[in-house]
C-alpha positions in Angstrom: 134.3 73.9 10.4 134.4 73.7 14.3 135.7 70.0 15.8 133.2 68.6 17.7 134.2 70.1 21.4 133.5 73.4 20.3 129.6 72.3 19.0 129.0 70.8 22.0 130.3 73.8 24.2 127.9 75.5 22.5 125.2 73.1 23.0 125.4 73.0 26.1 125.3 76.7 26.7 122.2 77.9 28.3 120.7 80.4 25.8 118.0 83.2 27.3 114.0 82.2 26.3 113.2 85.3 23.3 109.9 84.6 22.0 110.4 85.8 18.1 113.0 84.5 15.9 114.1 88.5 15.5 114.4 88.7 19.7 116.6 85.7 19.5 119.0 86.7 16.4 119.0 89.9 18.4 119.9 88.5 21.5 122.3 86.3 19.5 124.0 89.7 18.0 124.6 91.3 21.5 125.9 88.1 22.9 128.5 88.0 20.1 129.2 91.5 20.9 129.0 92.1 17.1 126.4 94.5 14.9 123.7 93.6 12.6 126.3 95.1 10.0 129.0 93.1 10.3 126.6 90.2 10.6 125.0 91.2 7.2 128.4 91.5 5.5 129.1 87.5 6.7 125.8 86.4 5.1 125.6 88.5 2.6 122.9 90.4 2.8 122.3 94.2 3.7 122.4 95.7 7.6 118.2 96.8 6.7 117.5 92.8 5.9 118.8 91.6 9.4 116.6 95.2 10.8 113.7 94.0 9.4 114.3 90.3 10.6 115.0 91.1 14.3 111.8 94.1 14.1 109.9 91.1 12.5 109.0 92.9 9.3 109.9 89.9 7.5 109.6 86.2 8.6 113.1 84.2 10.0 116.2 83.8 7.1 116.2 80.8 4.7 117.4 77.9 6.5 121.0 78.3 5.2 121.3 82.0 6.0 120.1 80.9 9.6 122.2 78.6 10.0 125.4 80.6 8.7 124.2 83.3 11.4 123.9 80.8 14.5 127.3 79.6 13.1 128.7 83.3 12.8 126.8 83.8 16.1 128.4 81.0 17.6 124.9 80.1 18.9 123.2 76.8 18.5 121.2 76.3 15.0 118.3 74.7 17.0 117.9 77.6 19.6 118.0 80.6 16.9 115.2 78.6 14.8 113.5 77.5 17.3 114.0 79.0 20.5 114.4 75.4 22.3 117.9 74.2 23.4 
């Protein structure tokens, strides 16, 4: 679990303005200089799942898997849902 300081450094990160849900996850990915791979191995799920997330051939992750990826990401929850933040 992060302390506190470290979720609001990330909070108060400015995050760039992707339209889709997929734009931002991908966005999130390159930040965290990771692959859809390795980020599909932390969720659980396959590398063609987060594919067809980010190419928006399937609507946004359940809440929890979002949430694990934003924390994996180390992005803010709020911004990958929703874009704000």
């Amino acid at each position: 679990m992060l302390s506190f300081q470290k979720q609001a450094c990330f909070r108060a990160r400015s995050y760039p303005a992707a339209v889709t849900y997929g734009a931002r996850l991908e966005e999130a990915i390159k930040l965290a200089k990771t692959t859809r791979k390795a980020l599909g191995l932390a969720l659980g799920v396959s590398e063609q799942a987060i594919g067809m997330v980010v190419r928006g051939e399937s609507k946004a992750f359940t809440a929890e898997n979002s949430a694990k990826a934003a924390r994996e990401l180390r992005v803010d929850h709020y911004w990958l849902a929703t874009g704000e933040g």
